[in-house]
C-alpha positions as CSV (number, residue, x, y, z in Angstrom):
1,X,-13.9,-18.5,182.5
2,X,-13.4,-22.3,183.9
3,X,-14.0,-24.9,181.3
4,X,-17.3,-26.5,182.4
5,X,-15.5,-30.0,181.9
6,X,-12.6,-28.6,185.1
7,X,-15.4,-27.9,186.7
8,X,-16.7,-31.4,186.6
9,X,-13.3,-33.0,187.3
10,X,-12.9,-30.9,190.0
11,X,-16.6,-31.4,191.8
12,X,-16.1,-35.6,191.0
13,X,-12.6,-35.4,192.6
14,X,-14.5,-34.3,195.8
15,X,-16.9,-37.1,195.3
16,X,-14.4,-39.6,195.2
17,X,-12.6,-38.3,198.0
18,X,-16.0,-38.5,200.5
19,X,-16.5,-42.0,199.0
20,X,-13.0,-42.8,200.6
21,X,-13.8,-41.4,204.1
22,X,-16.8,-43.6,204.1
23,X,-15.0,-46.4,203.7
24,X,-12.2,-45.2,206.2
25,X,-14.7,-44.3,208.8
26,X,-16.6,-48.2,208.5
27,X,-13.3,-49.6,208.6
28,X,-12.8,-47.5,211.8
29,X,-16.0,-48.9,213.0
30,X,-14.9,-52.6,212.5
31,X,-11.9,-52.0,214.6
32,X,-13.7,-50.1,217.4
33,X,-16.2,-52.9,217.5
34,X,-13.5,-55.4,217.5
35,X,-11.6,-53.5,220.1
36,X,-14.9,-53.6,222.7
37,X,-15.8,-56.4,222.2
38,X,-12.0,-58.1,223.4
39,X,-12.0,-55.3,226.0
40,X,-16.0,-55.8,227.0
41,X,-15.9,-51.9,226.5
42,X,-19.3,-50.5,226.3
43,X,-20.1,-49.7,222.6
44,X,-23.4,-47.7,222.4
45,X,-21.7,-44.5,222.8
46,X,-18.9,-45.8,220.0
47,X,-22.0,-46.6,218.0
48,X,-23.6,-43.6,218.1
49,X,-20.6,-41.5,217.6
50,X,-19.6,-43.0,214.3
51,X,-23.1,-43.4,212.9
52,X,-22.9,-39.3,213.2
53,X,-20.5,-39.0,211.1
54,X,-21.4,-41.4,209.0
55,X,-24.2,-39.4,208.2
56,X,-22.3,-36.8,207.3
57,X,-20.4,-38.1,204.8
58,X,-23.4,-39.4,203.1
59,X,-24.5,-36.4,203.3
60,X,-21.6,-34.2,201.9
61,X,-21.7,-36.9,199.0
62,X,-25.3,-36.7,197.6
63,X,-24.5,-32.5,197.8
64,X,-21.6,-33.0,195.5
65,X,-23.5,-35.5,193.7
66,X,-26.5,-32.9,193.2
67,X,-24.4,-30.2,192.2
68,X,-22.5,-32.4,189.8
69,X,-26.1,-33.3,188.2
70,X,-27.4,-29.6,187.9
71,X,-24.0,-28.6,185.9
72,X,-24.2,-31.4,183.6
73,X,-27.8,-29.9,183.2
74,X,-26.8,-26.5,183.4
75,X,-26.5,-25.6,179.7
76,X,-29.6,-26.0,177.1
77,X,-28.9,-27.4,174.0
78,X,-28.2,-24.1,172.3
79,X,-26.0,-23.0,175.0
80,X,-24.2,-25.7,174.6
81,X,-23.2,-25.7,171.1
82,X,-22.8,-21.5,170.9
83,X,-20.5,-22.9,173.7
84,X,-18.6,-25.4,171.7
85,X,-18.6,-23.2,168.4
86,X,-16.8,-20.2,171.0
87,X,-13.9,-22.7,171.9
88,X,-13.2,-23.5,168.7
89,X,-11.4,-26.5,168.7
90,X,-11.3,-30.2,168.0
91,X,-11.4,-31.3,171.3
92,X,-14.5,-29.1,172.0
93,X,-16.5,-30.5,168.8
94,X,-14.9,-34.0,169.8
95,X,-16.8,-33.8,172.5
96,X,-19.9,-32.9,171.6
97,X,-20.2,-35.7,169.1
98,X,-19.6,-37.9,171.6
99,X,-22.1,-36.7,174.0
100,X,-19.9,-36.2,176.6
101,X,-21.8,-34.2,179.4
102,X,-25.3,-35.9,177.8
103,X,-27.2,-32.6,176.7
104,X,-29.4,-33.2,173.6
105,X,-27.0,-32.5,170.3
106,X,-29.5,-33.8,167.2
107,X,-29.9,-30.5,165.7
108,X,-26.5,-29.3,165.5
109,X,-24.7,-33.1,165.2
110,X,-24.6,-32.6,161.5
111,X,-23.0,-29.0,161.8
112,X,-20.4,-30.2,164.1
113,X,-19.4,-33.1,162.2
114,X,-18.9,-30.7,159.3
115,X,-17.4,-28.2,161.1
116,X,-14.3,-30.9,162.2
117,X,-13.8,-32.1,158.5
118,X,-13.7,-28.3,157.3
119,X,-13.3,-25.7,159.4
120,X,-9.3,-25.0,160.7
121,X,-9.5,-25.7,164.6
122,X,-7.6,-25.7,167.6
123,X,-5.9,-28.9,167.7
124,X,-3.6,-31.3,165.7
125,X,-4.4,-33.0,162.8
126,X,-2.2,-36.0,160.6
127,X,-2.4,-39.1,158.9
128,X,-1.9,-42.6,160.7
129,X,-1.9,-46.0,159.6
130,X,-4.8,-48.3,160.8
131,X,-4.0,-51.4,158.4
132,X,-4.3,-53.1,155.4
133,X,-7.4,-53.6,153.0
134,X,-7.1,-57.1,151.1
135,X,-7.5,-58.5,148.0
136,X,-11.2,-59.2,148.6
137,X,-11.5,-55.5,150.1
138,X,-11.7,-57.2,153.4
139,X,-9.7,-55.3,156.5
140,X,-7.1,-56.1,158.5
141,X,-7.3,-54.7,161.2
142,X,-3.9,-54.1,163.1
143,X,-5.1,-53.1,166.6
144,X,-3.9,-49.3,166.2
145,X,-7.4,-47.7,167.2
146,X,-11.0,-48.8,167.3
147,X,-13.9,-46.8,166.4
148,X,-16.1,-45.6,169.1
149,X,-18.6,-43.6,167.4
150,X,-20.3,-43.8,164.2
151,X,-23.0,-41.7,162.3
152,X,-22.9,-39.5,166.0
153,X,-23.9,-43.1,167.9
154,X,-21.6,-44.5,170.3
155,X,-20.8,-47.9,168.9
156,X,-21.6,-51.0,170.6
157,X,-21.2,-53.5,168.3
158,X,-17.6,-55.9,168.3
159,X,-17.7,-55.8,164.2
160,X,-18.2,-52.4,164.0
161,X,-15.3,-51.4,167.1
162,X,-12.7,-52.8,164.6
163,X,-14.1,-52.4,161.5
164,X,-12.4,-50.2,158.6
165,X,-12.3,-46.8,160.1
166,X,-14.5,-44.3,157.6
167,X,-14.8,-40.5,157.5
168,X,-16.8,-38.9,160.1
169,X,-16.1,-42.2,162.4
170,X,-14.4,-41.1,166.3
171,X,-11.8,-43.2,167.2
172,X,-9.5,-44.2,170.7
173,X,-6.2,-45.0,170.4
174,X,-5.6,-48.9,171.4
175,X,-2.2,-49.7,173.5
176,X,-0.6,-47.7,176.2
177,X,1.9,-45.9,174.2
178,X,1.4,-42.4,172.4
179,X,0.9,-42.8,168.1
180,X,3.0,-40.4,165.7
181,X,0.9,-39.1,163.2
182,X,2.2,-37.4,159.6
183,X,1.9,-34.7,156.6
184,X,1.9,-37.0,154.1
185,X,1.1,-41.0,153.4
186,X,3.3,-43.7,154.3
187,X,4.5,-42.3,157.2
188,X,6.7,-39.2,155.9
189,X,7.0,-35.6,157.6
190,X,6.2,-36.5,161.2
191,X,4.1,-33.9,163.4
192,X,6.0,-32.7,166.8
193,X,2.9,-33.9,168.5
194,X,1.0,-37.2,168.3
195,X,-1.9,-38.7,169.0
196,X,-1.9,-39.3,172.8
197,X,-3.1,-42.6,174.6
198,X,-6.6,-42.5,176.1
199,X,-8.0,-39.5,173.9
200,X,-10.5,-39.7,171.1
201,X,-9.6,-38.2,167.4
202,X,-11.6,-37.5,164.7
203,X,-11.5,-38.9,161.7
204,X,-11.9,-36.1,158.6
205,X,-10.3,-38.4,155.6
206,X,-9.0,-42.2,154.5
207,X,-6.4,-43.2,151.9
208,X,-6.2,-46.8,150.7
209,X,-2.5,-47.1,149.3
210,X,-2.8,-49.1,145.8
211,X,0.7,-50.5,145.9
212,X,0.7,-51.9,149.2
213,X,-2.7,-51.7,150.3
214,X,-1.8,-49.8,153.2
215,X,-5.0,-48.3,155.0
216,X,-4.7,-44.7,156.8
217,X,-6.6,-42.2,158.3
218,X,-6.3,-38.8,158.5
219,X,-7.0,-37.4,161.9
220,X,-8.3,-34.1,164.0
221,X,-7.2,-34.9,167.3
222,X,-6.4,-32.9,170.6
């Protein structure tokens, strides 16, 4: 069966592509009305013609927008997470912490957040430095990822973003470039796959190194 979230890429590609005739068909307008009115055409029946299908393409767009709507909506709560549980894998609890299609999680958050620090998933998991804890147990933060979600709330605050990343936190990768993650601490045994750019990871452990200081994470990514 279609993942649910294809099926929501696929209905907002639509969207975005009647968004773009609109715009096509008023510039079209602009340079019809510029055209009569340095021709003295007569530009009622121009008018009239493109308001029509203007109106259409409104019209096609609030039907994808409606059916985008009743999909989001489409699934209960408890569909939803016997849903999530089927798939099985990190990305799939990822994104239920994170609220991702915005169907009430509350009840299970707990479970899922348990599930991703326990239960062996579909995914890729490794550790990855984040920086260095000081002296005075402050953070240094060195701009590898930011946390995005925190106790299942997305996070808002500037403090908390690039604060000290802690089990249970979500986090997004910061730059452009894909991160290598590792088996072990202090960056030995590298995974064949990474944490990829503009994806979110879970974060299941932390190790604070006590000869260097060096902060990491272990993550359940996708």
């Amino acid at each position: 069966m279609k993942r649910i979230d294809d099926k929501i890429k696929e209905i907002e590609k639509k969207d975005k592509q009647s968004r773009w005739a609109y715009y096509v068909i008023a510039a079209i307008l602009l340079g019809f009305l510029w055209y009569a009115s340095t021709t003295r055409e007569t530009i009622g029946e121009l008018n009239k013609e493109i308001e029509e299908q203007l109106k259409q393409v409104r019209k096609d767009s609030a039907t994808i927008q409606d059916q985008l709507t009743a999909l989001k909506k489409s699934m209960d709560p408890d569909d939803y997470w016997n849903h999530v549980k089927l798939q099985g894998s990190n990305e799939a609890y990822i994104n239920y912490i994170t609220n991702k299609f915005k169907i009430d999680k509350s009840e299970y958050l707990p479970i899922a957040i348990n599930n991703l620090t326990s239960t062996e998933l579909q995914g890729f998991e490794g550790w990855i430095f984040t920086g260095l804890v000081k002296n005075d147990k402050s953070y240094e933060n060195r701009d590898v990822v930011e946390v995005i979600f925190r106790d299942g709330k997305e996070v808002t605050n500037d403090a908390i973003r690039t604060s000290r990343p802690v089990k249970g936190d979500i986090i997004r990768l910061l730059g452009k470039q894909n991160k290598n993650t590792y088996q072990y601490h202090n960056e030995s045994g590298p995974n064949e796959l990474g944490f990829r750019n503009k994806t979110k990871a879970f974060v299941s452990n932390t190790w604070e190194d006590p000869n260097s200081a060096r902060y990491e994470i272990y993550i359940k990514y996708y």
